[in-house]
GULODO-916231 format. One record per residue: x, y, z of N, C-alpha, C, CB in turn; residue in one letter. Coordinates in steps of 0.05 Angstrom, whole numbers, padded with zeros to 5 digits, always signed. Glycine has a CB too. Layout:
% GULODO-916231
XYZXYZXYZXYZa ...
END
This chain:
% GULODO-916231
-00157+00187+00138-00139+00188+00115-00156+00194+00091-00123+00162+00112x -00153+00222+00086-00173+00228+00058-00161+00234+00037-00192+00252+00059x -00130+00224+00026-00119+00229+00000-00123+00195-00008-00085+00244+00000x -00128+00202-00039-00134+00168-00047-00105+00177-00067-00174+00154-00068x -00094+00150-00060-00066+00154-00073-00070+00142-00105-00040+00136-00054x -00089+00134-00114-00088+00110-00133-00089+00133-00166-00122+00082-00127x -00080+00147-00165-00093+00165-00185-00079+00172-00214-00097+00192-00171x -00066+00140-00212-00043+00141-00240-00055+00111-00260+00002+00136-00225x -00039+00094-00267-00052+00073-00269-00053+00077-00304-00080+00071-00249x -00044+00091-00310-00043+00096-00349-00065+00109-00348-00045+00067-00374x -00075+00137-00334-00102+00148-00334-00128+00129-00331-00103+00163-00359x -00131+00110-00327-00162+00093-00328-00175+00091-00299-00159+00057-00339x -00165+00111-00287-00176+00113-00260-00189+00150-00263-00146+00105-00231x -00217+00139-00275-00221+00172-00278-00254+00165-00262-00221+00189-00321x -00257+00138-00253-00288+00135-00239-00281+00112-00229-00318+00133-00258x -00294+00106-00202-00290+00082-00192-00268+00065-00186-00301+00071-00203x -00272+00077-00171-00244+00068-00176-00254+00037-00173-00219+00081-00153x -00035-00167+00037-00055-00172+00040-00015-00183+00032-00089-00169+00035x +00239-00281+00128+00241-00285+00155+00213-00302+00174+00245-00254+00164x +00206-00302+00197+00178-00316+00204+00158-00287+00212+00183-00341+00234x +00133-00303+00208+00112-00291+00223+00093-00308+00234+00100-00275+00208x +00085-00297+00257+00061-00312+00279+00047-00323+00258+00039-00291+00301x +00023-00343+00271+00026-00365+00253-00015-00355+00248+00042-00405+00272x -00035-00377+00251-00054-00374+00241-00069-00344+00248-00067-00396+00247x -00069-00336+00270-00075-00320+00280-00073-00294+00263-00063-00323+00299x -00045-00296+00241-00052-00269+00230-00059-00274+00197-00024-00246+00236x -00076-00293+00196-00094-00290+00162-00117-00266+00162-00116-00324+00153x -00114-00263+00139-00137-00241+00136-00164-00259+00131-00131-00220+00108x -00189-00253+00155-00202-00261+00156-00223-00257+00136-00203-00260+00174x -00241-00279+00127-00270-00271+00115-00285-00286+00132-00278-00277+00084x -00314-00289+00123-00335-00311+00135-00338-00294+00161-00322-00348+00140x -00328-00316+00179-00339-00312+00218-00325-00290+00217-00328-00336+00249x -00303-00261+00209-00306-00247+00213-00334-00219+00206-00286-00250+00210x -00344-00231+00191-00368-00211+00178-00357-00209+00159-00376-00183+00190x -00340-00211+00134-00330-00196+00120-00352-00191+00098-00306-00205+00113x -00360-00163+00083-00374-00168+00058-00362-00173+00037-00386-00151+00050x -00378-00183+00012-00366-00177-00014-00358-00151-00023-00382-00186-00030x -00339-00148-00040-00324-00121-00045-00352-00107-00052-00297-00121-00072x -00345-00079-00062-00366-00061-00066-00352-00037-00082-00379-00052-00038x -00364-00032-00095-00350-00013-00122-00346+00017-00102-00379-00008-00159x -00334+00023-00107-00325+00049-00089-00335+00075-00094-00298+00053-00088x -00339+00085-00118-00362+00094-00137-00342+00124-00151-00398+00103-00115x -00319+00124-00141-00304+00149-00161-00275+00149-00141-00326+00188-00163x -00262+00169-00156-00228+00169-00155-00232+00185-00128-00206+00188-00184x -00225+00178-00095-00227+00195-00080-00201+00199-00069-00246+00190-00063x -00196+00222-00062-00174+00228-00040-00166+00261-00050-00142+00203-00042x -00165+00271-00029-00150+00297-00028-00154+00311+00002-00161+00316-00052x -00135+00330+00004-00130+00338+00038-00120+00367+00034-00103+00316+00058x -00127+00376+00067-00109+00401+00058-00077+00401+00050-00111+00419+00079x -00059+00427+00059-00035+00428+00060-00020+00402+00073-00030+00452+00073x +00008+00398+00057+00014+00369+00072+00036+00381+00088+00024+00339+00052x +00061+00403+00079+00075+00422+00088+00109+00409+00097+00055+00433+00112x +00111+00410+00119+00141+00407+00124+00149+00374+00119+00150+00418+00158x +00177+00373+00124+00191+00344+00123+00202+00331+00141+00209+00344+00110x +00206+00313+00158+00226+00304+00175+00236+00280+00166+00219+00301+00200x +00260+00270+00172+00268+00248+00166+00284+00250+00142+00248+00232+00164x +00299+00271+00134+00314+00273+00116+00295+00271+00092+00334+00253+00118x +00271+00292+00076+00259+00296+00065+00261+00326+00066+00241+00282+00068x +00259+00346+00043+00257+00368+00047+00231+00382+00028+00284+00378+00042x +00221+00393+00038+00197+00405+00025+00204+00428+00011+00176+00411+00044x +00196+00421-00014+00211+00443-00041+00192+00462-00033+00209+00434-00080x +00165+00458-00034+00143+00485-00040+00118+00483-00020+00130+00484-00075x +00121+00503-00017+00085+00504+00002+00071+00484-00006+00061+00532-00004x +00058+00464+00021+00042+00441+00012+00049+00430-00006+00019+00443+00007x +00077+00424-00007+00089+00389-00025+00116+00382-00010+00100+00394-00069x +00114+00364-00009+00134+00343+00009+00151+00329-00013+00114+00317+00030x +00175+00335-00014+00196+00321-00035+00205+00284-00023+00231+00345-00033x +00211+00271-00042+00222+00245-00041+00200+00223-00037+00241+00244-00020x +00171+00232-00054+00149+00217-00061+00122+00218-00033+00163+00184-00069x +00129+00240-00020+00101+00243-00004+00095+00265-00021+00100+00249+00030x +00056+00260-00008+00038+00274-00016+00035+00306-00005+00017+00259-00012x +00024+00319-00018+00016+00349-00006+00009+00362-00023+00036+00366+00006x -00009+00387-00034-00020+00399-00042-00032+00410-00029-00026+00394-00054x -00038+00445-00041-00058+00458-00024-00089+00450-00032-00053+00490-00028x -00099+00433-00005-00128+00421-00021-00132+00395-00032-00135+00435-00046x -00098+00384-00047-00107+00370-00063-00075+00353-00053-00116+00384-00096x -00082+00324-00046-00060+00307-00054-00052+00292-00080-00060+00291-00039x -00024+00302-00091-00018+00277-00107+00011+00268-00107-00024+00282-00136x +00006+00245-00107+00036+00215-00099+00047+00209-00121+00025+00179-00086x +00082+00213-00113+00099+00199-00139+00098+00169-00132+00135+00211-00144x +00092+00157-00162+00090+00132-00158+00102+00116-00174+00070+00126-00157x +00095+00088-00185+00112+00068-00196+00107+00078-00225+00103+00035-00190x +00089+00097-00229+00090+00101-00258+00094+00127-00268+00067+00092-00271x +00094+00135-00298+00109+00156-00304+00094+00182-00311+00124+00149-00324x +00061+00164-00306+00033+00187-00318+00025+00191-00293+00004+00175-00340x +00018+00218-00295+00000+00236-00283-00017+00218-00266-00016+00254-00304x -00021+00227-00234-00038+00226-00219-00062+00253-00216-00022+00220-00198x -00089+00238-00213-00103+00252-00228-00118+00260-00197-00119+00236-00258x -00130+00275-00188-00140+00281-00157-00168+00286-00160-00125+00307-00140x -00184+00271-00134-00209+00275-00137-00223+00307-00126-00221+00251-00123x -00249+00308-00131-00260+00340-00130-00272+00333-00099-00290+00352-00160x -00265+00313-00088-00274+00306-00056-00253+00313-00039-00279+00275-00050x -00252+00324-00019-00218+00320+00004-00238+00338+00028-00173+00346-00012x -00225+00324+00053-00218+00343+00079-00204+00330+00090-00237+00354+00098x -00185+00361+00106-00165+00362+00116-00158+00344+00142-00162+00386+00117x -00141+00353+00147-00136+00329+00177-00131+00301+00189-00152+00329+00190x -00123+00288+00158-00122+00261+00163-00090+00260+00153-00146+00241+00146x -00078+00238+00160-00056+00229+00148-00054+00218+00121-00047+00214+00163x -00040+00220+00104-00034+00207+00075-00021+00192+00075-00025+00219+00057x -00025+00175+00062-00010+00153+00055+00012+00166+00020-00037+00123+00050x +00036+00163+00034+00059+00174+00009+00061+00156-00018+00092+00174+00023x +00063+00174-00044+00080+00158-00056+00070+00135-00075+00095+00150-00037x +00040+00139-00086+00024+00119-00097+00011+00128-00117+00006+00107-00080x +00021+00141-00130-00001+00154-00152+00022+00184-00168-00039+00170-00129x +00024+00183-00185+00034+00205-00196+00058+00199-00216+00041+00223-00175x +00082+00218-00203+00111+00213-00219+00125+00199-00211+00128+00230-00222x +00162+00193-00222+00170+00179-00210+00196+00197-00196+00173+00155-00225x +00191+00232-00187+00206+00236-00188+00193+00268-00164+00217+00231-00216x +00201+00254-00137+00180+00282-00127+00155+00288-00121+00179+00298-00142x +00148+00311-00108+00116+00302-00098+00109+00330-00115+00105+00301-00055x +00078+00321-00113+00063+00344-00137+00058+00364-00119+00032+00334-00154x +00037+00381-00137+00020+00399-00134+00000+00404-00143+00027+00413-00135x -00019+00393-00138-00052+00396-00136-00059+00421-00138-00066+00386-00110x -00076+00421-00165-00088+00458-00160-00120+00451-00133-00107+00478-00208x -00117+00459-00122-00131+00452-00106-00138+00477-00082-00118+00428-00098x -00169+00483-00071-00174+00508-00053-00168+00517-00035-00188+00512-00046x -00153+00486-00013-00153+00483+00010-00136+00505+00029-00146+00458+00012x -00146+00511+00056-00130+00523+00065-00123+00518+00093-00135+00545+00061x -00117+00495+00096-00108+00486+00121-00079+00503+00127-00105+00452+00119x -00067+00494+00153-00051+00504+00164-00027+00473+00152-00061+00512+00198x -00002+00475+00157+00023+00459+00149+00018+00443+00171+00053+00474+00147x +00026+00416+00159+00031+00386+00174+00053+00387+00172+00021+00359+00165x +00063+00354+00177+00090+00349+00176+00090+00325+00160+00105+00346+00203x +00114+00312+00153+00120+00292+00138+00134+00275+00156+00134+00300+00115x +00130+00241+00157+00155+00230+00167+00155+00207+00157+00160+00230+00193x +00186+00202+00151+00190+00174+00133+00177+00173+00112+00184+00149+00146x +00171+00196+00093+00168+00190+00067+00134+00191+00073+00185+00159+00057x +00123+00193+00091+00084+00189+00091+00081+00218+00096+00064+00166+00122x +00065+00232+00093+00054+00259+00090+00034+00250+00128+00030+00266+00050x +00035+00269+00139+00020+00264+00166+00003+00278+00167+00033+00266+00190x -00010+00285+00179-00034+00301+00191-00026+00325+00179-00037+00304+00225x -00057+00331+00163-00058+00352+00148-00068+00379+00165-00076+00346+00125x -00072+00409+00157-00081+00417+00177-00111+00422+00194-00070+00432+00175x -00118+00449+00190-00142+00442+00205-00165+00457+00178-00142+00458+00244x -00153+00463+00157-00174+00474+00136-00183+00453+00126-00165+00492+00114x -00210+00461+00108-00218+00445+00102-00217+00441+00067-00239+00446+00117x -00195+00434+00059-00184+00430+00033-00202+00421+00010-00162+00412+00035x -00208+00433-00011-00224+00418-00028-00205+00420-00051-00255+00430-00032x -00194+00397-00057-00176+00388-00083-00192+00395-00112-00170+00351-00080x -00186+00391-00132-00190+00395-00154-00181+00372-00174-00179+00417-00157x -00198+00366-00191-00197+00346-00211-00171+00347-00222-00217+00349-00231x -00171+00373-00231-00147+00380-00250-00123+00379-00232-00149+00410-00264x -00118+00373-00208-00091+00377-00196-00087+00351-00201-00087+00387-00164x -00054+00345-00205-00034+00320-00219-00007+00324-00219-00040+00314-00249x +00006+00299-00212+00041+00301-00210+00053+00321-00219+00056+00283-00223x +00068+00337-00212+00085+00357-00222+00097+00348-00245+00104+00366-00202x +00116+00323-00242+00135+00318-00258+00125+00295-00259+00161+00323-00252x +00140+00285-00291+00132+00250-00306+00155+00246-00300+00123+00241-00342x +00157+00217-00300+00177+00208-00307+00179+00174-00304+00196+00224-00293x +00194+00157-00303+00199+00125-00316+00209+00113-00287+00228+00120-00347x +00194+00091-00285+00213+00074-00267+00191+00085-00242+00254+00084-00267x +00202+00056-00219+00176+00058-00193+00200+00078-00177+00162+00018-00170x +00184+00094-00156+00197+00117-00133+00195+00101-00106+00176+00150-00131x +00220+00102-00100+00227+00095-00068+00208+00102-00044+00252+00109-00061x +00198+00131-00050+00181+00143-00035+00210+00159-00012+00154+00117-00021x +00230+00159-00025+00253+00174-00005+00261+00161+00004+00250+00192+00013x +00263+00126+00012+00275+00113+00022+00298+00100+00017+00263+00105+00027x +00322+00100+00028+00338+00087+00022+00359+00076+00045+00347+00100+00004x +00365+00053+00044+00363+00040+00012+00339+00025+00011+00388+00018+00003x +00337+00019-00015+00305+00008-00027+00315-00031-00021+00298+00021-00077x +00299-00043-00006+00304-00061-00007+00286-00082-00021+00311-00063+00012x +00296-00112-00033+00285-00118-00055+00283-00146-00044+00300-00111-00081x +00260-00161-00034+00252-00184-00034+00251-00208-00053+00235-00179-00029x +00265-00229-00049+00246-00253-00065+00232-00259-00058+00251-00274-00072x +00222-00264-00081+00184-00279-00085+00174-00300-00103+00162-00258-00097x +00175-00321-00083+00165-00337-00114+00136-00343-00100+00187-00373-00126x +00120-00347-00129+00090-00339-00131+00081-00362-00139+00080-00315-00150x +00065-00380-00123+00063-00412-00131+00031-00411-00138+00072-00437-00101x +00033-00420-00175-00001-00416-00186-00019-00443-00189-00001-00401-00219x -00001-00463-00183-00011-00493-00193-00043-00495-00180+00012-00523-00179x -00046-00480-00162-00081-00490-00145-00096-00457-00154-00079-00495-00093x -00083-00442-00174-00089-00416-00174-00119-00418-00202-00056-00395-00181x -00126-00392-00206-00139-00399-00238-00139-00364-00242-00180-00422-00240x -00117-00352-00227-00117-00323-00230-00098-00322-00276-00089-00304-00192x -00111-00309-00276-00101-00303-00317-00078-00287-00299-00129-00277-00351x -00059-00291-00326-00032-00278-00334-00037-00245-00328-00023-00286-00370x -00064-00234-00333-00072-00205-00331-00074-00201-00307-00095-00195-00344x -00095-00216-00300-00101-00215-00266-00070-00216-00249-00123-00246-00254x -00049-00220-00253-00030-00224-00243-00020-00200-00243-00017-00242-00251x -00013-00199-00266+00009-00174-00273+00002-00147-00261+00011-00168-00304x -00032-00138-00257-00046-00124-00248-00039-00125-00213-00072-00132-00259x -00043-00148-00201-00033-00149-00173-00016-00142-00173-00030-00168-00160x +00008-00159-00179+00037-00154-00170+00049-00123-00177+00057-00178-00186x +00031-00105-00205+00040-00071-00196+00029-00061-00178+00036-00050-00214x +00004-00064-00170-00009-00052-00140+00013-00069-00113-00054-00065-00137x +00018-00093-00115+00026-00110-00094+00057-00083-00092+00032-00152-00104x +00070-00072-00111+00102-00066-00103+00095-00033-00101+00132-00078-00132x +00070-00022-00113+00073+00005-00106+00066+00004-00075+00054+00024-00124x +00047-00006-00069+00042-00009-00041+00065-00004-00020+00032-00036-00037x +00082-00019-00030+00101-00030-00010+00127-00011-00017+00105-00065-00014x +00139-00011-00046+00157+00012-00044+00154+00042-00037+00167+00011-00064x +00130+00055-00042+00124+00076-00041+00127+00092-00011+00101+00074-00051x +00119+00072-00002+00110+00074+00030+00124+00072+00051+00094+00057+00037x +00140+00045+00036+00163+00032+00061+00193+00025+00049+00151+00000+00077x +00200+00034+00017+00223+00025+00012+00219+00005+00005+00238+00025+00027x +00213-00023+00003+00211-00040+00000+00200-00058-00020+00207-00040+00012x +00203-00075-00033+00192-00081-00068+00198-00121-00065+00225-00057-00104x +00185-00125-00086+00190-00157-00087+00198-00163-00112+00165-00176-00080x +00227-00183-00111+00224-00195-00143+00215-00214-00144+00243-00200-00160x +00195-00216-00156+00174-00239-00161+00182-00261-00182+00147-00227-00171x +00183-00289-00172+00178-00309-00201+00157-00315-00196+00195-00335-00208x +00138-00332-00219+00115-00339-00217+00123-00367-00224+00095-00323-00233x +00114-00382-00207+00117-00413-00221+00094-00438-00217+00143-00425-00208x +00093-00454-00229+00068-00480-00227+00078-00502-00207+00063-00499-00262x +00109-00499-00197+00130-00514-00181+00113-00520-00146+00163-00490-00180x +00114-00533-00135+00119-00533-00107+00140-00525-00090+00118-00553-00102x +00153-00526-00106+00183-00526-00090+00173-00496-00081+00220-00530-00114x +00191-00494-00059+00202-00480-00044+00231-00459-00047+00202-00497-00028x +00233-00433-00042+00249-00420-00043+00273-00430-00028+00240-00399-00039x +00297-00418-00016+00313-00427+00003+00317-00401+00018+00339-00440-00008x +00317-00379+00013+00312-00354+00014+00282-00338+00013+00327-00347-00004x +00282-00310+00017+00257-00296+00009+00227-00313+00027+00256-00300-00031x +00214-00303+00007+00181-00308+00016+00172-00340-00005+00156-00272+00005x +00161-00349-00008+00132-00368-00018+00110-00357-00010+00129-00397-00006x +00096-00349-00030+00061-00349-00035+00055-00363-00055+00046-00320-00041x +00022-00374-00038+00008-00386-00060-00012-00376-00064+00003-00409-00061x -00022-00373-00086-00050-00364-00092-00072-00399-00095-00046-00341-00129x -00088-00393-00088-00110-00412-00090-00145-00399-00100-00110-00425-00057x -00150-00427-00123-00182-00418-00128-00198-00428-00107-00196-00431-00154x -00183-00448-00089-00209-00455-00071-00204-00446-00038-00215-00492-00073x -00208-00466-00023-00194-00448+00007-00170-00457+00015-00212-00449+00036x -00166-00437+00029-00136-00447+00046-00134-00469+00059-00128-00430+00067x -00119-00489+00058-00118-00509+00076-00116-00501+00102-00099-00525+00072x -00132-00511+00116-00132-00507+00146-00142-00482+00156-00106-00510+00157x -00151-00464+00135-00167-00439+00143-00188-00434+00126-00151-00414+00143x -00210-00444+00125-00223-00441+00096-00245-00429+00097-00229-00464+00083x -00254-00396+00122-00256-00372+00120-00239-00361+00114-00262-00362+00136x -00210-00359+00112-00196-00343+00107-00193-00324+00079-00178-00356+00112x -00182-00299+00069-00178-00290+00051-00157-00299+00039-00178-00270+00053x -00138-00298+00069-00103-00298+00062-00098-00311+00092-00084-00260+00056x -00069-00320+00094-00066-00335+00117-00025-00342+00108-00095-00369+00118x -00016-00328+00141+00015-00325+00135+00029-00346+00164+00026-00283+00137x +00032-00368+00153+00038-00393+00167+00075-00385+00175+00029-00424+00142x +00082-00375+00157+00116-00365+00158+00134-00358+00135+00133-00388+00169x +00154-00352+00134+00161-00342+00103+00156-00353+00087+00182-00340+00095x +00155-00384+00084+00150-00403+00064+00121-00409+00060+00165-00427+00070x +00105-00407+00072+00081-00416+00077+00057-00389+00068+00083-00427+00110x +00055-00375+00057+00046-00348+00054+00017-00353+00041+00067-00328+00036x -00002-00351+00046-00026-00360+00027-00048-00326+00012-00050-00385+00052x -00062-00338-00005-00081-00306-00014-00105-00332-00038-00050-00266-00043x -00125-00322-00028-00148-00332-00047-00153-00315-00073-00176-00333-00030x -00159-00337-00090-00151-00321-00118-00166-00291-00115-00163-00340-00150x -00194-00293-00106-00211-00272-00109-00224-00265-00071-00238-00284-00137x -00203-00241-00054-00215-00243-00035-00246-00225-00033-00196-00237-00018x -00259-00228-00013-00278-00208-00008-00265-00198+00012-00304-00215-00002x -00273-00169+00007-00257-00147+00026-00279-00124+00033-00226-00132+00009x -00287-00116+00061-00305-00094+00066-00283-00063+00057-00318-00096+00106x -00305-00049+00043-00300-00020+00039-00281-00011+00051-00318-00004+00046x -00267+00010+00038-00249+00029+00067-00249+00065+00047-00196+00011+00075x -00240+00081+00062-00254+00101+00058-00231+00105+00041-00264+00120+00080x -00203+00092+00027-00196+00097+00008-00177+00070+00003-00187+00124+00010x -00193+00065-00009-00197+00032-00023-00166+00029-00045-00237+00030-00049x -00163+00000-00040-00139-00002-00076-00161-00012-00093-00104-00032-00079x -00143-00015-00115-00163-00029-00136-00160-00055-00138-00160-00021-00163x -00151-00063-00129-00148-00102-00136-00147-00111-00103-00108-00116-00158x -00168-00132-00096-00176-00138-00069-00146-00172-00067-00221-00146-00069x -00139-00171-00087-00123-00196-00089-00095-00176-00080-00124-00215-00125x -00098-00160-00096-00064-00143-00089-00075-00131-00060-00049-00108-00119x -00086-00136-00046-00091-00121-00020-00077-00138+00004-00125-00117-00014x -00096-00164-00014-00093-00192+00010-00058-00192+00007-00113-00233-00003x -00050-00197-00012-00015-00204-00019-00006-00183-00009-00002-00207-00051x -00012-00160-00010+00016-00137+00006+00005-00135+00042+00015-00093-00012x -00022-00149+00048-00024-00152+00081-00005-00178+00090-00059-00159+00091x -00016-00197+00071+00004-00219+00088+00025-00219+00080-00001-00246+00090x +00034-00210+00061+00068-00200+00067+00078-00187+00094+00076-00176+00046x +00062-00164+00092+00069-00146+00114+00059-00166+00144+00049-00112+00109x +00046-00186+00137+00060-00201+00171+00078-00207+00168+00052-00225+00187x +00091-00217+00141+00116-00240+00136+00130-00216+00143+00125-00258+00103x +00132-00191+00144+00150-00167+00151+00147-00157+00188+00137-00139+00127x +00132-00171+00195+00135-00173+00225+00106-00155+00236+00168-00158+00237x +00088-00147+00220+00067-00134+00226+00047-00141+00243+00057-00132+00209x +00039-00132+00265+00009-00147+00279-00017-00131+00252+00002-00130+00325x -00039-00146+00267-00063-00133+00262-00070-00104+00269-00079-00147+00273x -00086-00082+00247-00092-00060+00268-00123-00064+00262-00077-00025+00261x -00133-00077+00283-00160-00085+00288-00164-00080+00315-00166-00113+00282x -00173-00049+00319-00179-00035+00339-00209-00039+00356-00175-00012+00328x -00204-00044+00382-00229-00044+00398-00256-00047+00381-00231-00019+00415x -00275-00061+00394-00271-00084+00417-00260-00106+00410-00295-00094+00429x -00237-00108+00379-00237-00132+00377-00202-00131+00403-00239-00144+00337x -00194-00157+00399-00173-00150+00412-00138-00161+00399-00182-00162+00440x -00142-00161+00377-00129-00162+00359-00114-00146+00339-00139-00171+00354x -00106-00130+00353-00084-00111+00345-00062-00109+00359-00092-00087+00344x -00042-00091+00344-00020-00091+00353-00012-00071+00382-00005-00085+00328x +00007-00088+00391+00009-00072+00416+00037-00049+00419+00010-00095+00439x +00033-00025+00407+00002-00015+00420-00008-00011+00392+00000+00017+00442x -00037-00005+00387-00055-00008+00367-00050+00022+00357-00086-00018+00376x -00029+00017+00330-00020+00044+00324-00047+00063+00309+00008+00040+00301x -00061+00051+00299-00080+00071+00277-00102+00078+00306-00100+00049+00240x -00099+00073+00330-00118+00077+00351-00100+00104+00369-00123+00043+00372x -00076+00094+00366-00052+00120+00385-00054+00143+00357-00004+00105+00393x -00049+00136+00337-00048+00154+00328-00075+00172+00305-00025+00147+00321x -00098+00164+00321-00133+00183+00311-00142+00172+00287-00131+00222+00302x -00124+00151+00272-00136+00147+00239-00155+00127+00239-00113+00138+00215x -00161+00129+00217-00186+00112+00202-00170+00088+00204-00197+00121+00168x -00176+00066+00221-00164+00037+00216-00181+00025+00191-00168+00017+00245x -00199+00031+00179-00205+00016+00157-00188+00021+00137-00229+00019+00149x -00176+00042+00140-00153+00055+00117-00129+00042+00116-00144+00086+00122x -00124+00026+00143-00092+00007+00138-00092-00015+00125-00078-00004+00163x -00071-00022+00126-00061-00050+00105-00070-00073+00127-00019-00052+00094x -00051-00068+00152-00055-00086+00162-00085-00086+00180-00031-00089+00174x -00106-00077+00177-00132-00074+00178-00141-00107+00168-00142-00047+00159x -00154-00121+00184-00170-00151+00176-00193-00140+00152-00191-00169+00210x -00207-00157+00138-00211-00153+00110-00221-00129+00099-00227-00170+00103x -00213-00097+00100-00218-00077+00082-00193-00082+00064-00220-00047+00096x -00209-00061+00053-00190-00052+00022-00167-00030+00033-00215-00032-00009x -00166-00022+00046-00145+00002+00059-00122-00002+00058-00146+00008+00087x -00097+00011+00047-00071+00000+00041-00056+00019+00054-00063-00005+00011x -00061+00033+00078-00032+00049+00095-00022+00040+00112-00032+00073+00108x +00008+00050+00108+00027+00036+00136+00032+00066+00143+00063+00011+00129x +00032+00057+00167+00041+00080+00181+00073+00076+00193+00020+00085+00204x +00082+00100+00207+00118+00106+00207+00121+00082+00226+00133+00141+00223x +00104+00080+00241+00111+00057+00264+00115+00036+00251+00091+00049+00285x +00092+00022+00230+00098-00004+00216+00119-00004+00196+00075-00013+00204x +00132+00018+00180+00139+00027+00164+00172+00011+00177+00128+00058+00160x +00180+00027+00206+00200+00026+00214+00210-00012+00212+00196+00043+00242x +00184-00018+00230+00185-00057+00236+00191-00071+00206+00146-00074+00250x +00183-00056+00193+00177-00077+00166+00208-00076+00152+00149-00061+00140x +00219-00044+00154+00242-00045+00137+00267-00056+00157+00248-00013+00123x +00264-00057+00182+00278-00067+00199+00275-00105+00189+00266-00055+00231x +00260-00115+00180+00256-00149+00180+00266-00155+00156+00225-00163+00181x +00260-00130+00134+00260-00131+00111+00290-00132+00102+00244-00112+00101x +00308-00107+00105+00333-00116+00111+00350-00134+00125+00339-00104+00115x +00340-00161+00135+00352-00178+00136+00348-00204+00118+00351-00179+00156x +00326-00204+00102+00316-00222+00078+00313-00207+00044+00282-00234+00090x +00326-00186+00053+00332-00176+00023+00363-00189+00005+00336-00140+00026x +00354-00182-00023+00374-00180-00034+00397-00174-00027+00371-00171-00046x +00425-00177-00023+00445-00156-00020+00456-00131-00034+00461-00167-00019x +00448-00137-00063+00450-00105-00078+00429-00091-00066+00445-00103-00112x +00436-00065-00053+00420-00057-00049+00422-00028-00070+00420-00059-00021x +00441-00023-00088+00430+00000-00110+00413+00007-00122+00437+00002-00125x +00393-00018-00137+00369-00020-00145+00348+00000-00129+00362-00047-00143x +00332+00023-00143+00314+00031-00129+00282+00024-00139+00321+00058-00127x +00285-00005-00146+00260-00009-00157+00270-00041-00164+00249+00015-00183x +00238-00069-00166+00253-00091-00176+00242-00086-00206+00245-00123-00160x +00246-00110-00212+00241-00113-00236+00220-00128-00239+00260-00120-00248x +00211-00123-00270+00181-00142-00269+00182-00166-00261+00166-00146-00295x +00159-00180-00256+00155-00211-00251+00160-00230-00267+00133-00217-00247x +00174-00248-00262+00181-00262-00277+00172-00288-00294+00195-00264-00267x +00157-00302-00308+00135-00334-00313+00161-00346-00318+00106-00339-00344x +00156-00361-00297+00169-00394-00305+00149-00421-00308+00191-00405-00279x +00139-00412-00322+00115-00437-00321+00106-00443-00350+00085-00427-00303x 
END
């Protein structure tokens, strides 16, 4: 997966740029897994060749661009995303990997990257740009969202479904910034990709939801897991360490805290691990292994920075997700987070 979707962000990404679920078994590991401390990634990467056709009720307006927030360009990927500025593409790309849709750009449509590449046409499905072709695409700096525009993008999904979230900070010492910063990486992640978004309260409370999810953030360790990053005990029970360590992935997010929170969501969304041979902890069957990709590049990947779902997880998640959503389902986006504290 060689498009880096992250390429919006109010322009400051011009260098350098986690119902029930199974129980301990799926925290995101640190410590006894090996995990390193994060590592600066060292510039804005991602671009691919042609991304090309659509399936799934997506139609592709133009050579190498995929409509309803997947990626494509000739050479160069760029993703409509939660914001309204320009996704900006790196001068790095080759072709042949899958994209992750819908994370970087407008809020209205997929771009066009001025970009060299001359791969042959992929396909699109469910809103993710797939396997690019077999050229070897070299993107361009200057390629960026076609169109601006306001408000987060479904990524073509509908309907957009909208989670509660209440966000429990009393053991936390994450700032009001550090938050607000997660929780927009935590919903582009997730709507872009899979439809799916959280309305978040933030509170100092214990209490418990009656509905939706519970996460807590913590400065120190998880009770009862204290290698862990993150650790998803069941809807209510959802954990993320204020500051995880997370190993590299070949196209990293920017906040290792918004990584941990949109993985163990995505167990609370019915996800296994894709922690491919020899470990034996993946999902059966071990989709980023059936289908050739970089498993350091997924979400549900044990401690990288990698944030893709693929159509398989995509499908499980909005299938769990629509039964613990909101009932309006018109909304194609939530609304900011809320402090009650």
């Amino acid at each position: 997966m060689n498009a880096r979707c992250w390429g919006v962000w109010a322009g400051l990404w011009l260098a350098g740029c986690a119902s029930q679920a199974p129980a301990v078994s799926n925290g995101e590991r640190a410590g006894s897994a090996g995990i390193e401390p994060s590592r600066a990634s060292g510039s804005v990467v991602g671009v691919a060749g042609k991304a090309g056709s659509a399936a799934a009720g997506h139609t592709a307006s133009t050579p190498g661009a995929v409509a309803g927030g997947s990626s494509g360009t000739a050479g160069g990927a760029a993703l409509a995303a939660a914001s309204g500025t320009s996704g900006a593409l790196s001068p790095q790309g080759t072709a042949g990997r899958p994209q992750p849709a819908g994370l970087g750009g407008s809020s209205a449509g997929a771009a066009a990257g001025a970009g060299a590449g001359t791969g042959t046409a992929g396909a699109a499905e469910t809103g993710v740009a797939d396997r690019a072709g077999s050229g070897a695409g070299t993107g361009s700096p200057a390629g960026a969202a076609a169109q601006a525009g306001s408000g987060a993008t479904s990524g073509g999904f509908s309907p957009v479904y909208r989670i509660p979230l209440r966000v429990h900070v009393a053991q936390s010492e994450l700032t009001d910034a550090e938050l607000s910063t997660t929780f927009d990486e935590l919903n582009r992640i997730w709507l872009a990709q899979a439809g799916v978004c959280f309305e978040i309260e933030v509170t100092e409370s214990d209490e418990n939801r009656s509905d939706g999810f519970d996460f807590r953030y913590t400065a120190g360790r998880i009770p009862g897991a204290s290698n862990a990053n993150g650790l998803t005990q069941n809807a209510h029970a959802i954990w993320s360490i204020d500051h995880p360590q997370l190993n590299d992935a070949p196209n990293p997010v920017m906040t290792p805290t918004a990584r941990t929170t949109a993985h163990e969501l995505g167990h609370a969304l019915g996800l296994a691990h894709e922690n491919p041979p020899p470990s034996t902890d993946c999902a059966k069957p071990c989709h980023c292994v059936e289908r050739d990709d970089d498993c350091d590049d997924y979400l549900l990947r044990s401690g990288t920075k990698g944030f893709f779902i693929s159509p398989p997880e995509v499908e499980i998640a909005r299938e769990r997700a629509a039964r613990v959503a909101l009932p309006d389902r018109a909304p194609l986006a939530c609304e900011a987070p809320k402090q009650n504290r």
